[in-house]
N, C-alpha and C positions, 0 to 999 in steps of 0.2 A: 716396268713390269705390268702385264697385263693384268687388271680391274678384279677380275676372276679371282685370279690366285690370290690376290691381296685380301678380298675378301673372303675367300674361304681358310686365310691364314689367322684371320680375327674368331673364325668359329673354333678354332681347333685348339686353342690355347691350354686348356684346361686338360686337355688331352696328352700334351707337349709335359706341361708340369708333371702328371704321374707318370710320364717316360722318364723324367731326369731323377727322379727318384728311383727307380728300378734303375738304374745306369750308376748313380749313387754305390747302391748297394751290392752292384756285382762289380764294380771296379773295387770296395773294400776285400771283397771276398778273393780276389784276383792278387791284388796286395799279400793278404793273409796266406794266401800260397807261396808265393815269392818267400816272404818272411820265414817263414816256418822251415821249407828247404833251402836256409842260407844261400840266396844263389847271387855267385858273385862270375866275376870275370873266369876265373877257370873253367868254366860250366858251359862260356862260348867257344873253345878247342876244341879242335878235331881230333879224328882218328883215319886209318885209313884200313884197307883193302879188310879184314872180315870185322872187322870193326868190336873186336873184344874191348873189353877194359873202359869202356865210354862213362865216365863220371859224370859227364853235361845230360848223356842219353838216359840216364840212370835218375838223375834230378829232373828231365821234362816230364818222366814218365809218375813221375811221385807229384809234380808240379799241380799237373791235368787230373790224376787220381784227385788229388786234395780240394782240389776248383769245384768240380763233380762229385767230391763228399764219398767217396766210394775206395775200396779197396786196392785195385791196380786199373793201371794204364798203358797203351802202348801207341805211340805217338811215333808215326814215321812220313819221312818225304817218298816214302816206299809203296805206299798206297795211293794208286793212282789218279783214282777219286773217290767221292763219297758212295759207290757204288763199288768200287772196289773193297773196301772196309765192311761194310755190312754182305757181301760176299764170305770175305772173309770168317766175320761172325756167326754166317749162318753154315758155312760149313765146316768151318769149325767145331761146331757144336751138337752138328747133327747128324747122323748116322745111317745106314742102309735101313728101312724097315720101320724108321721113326716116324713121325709125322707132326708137319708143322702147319698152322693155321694164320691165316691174312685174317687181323679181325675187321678193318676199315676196307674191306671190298678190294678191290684188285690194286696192287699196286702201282706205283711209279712205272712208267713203261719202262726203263733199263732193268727194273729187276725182274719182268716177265722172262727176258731170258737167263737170268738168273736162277730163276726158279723151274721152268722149264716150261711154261705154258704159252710158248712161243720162241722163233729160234732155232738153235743145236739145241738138241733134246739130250743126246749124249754128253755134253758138256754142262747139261746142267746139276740142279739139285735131284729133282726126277729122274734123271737120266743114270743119279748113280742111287735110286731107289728110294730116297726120300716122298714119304709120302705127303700129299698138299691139300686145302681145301681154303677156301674163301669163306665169309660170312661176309652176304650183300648189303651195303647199306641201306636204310630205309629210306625209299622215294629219293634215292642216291645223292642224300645229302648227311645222315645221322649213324650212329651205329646202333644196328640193332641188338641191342642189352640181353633182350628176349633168346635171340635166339644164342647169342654169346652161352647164355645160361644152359642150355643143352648141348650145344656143339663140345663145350670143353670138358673131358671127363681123363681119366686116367691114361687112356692112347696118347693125349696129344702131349708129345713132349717139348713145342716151344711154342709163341705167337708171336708175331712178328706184329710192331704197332707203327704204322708211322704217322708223323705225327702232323707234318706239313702235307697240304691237302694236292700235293703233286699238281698233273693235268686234270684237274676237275673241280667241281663249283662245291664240292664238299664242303664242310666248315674245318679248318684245321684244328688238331688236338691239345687244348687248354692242359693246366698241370691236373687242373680236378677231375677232367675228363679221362683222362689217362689213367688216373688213380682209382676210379671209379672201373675200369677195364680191367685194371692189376689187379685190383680187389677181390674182383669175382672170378677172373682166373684162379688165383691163388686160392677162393674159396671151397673151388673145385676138383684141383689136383696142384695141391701143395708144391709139387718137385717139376711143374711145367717152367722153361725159361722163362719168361715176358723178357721179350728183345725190343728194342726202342729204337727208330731212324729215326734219328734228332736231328737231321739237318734241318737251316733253316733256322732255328728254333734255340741255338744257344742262347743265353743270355737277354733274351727276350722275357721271359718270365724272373723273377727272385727266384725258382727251387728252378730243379733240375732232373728231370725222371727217376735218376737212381736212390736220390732222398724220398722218393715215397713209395717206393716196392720192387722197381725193377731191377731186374737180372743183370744185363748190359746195354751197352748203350752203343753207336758209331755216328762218324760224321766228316763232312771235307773240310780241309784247315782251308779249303779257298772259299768256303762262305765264314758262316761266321766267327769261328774261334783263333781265325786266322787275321782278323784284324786288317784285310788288305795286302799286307805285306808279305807273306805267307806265299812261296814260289809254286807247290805242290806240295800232297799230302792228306794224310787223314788217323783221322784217330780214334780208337773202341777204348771203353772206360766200363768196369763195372765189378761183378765178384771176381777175385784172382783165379779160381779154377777155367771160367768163361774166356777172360779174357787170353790166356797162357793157353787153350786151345785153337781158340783163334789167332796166335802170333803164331803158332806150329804149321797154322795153315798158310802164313803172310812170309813164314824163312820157311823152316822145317822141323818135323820130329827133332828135338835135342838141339835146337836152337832158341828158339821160342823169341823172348824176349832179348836175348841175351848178341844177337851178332847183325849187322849190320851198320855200314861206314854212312856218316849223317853227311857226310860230302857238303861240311860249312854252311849246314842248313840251323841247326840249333841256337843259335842267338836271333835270326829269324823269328822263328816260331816262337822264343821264350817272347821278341819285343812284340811279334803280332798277338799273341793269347794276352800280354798286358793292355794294349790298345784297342782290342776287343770288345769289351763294352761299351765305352764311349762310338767308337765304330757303330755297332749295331744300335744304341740309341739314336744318329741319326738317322739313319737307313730308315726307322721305324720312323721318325720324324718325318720324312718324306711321303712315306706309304701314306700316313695318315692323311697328310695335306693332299695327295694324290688322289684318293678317297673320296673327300669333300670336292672337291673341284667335280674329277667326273662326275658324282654323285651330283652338279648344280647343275652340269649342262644335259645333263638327262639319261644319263648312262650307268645302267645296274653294273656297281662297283662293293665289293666283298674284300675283306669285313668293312663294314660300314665306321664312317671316321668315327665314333665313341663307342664301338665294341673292343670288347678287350684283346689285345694281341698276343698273339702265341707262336707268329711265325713271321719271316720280312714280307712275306710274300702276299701283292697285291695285286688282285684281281677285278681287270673291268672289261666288261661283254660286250662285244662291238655290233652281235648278231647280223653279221656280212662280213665279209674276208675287206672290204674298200677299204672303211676304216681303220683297223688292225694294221693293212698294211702302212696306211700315211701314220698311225702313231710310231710303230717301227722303225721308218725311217726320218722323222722328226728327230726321236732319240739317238738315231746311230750319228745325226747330222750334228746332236748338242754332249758328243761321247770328247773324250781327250786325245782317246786314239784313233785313227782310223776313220775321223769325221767326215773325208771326201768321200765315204763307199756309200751305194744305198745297199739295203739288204734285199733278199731275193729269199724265196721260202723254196728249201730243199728239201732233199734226204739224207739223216742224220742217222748214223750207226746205233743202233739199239730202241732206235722209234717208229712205230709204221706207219704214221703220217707224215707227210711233210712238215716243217717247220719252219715259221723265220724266227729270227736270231737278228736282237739288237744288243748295241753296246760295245762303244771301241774301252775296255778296257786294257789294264797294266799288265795284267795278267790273264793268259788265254783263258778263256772259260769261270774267269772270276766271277761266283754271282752275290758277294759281298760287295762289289763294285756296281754303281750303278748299270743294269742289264732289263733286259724283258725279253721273252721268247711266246710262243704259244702254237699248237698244233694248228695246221689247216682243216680246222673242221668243225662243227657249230659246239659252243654258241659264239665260235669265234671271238675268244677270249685271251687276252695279252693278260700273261703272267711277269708282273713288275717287279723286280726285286734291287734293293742293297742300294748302295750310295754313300762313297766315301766319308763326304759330308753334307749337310743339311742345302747350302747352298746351291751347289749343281743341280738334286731333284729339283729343286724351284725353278731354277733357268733351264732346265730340260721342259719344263712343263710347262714353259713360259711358250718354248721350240714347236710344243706337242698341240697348243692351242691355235700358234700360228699356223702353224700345219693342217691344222681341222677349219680354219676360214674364220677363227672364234677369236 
């Protein structure tokens, strides 16, 4: 093992310990779910074709509610991704003539067309009259509080938070930070949603958005709550009104919750949401030591290894496309799957930049599985994310160092 990583494995230890404590505590919490909806073997049976009567489906959804401390859930292999779900949530919940507000500056690029400020304009939020606005971040790294405090007044009926810092050098959204957003929302128009994109972000902190004010939440069962295992899916969690509008949008009017065939997916999800934590504790494990390392050989790498974490997602600036591409395919080269391909940076459905795309994972598009991507375009920045176990990031990094001549 190269010198590097060994020694940047000696700094980070301290760091390593208060992740096994956070992993501690949401595997008890994980537990206490299970417990509480007696869930036994019946619970893993199917159903089939409109899928009434699902006792297992009916216990994932009470499962996930109770994990997330929150009133309903709606957990399906039916949501196609984490963009799909929060889709879902937000038109679900929002109406011709409404208006809802980005408080962390523009979003995720898949949900621009979502929302309609890029794209089919007709297909989207805008398109069916939802009204939209942004609040820019400051020196496009903070949110600005200030301006929060006037934008939100009785018009706006939802804000949309997210909370992983997407494609940009943002800081991602801490539990205080968040709650410090909700706060002032709330203090301003009591009956506004605060909607939460939690991807990324499960089980990374002790709370979990909906324990300190928010409305609803969504997320892909193929990052973190899905433990790895987890084939497809996603899942919205929060107050039962919110949520049972957003399942109206995901079946139909007079279905809601209530139909769809889980097609022998629900022992899945029950084993990957128990394995979850532990999951995402090394992920986080990795990131950190990933952190340190770029951080030694001279490379501005975010969040820095002993800042606090709130998301898997690890950021290091190549400022040239040369390098991004050799870490790329170092990675794809020390992946389980798919290790003979290099990557190549394309165009990807719902992005307007090129991208590469590293990461032979188990599962297509898993980014709880060890993965990195990053747009082609400055500061030319590989966004790293997930990892099975603690192991692989290390001999991927061990890949990624040989790769850079280090």
């Amino acid at each position: 093992m190269n010198k590097i990583i060994e020694q940047a494995e000696q700094k980070v230890q301290e760091q390593f310990k208060h992740v096994d404590k956070i992993k501690e505590y949401n595997q008890e919490k994980v537990l206490n779910a299970f417990r509480k909806n007696k869930i036994g073997l019946e619970h893993f049976s199917t159903v089939s074709g409109y899928g009434h009567d699902d006792m297992g489906r009916e216990a994932l959804d009470k499962t996930f509610a109770d994990v997330f401390k929150t009133e309903a859930a709606i957990v399906r292999n039916h949501f196609v991704s984490g963009t799909h779900a929060i889709a879902c949530a937000l038109f679900g919940n929002l109406r011709h003539g409404e208006k809802l507000v980005s408080v962390v500056g523009t979003p995720y690029d898949t949900m621009e067309e979502v929302i309609g400020t890029r794209g089919n304009y007709r297909a989207s939020l805008m398109g069916h009259g939802v009204l939209y606005e942004e609040i820019p971040l400051v020196n496009n790294l903070y949110v600005d509080f200030d301006k929060l405090e006037k934008i939100i007044d009785k018009s706006v009926n939802m804000v949309t938070i997210q909370r992983s810092r997407g494609y940009s050098i943002r800081k991602s959204l801490d539990i205080e930070t968040t709650k410090k957003i909700i706060d002032i929302v709330k203090s301003k128009n009591q009956n506004c949603i605060c909607f939460i994109d939690n991807c990324y972000c499960e089980f990374v902190e002790e709370k979990e958005p909906l324990e300190i004010g928010a409305d609803i939440i969504a997320g892909s069962l193929i990052k973190n709550p899905g433990g790895g295992i987890v084939e497809t899916g996603g899942y919205i969690a929060g107050k039962k009104e919110y949520v049972e509008q957003a399942a109206y949008r995901l079946t139909a009017p007079g279905i809601g919750t209530e139909g769809g065939a889980m097609l022998n997916q629900t022992r899945l999800i029950f084993q990957g949401l128990f394995m979850a934590p532990s999951i995402v504790a090394d992920a986080i494990k990795g990131a950190i030591l990933a952190s340190q390392v770029f951080e030694d050989i001279g490379f501005i790498s975010t969040p820095k290894p002993y800042e606090k974490r709130t998301d898997l997602i690890q950021t290091i600036e190549f400022g040239k496309p040369e390098p991004l591409l050799a870490f790329c395919k170092a990675l794809q080269h020390n992946s389980p799957i798919e290790s003979y391909l290099t990557p190549v940076p394309d165009e990807v459905p719902g992005y307007e930049d090129k991208l590469i795309m590293a990461g032979g994972s188990f599962i297509e598009g898993s980014t709880i599985e060890l993965s990195a991507d990053g747009p082609l375009r400055e500061p030319y920045a590989a966004y790293m994310q997930g990892g099975l176990n603690y192991a692989h990031v290390k001999i991927a990094l061990n890949g990624v160092l040989s790769e850079l001549g280090l």
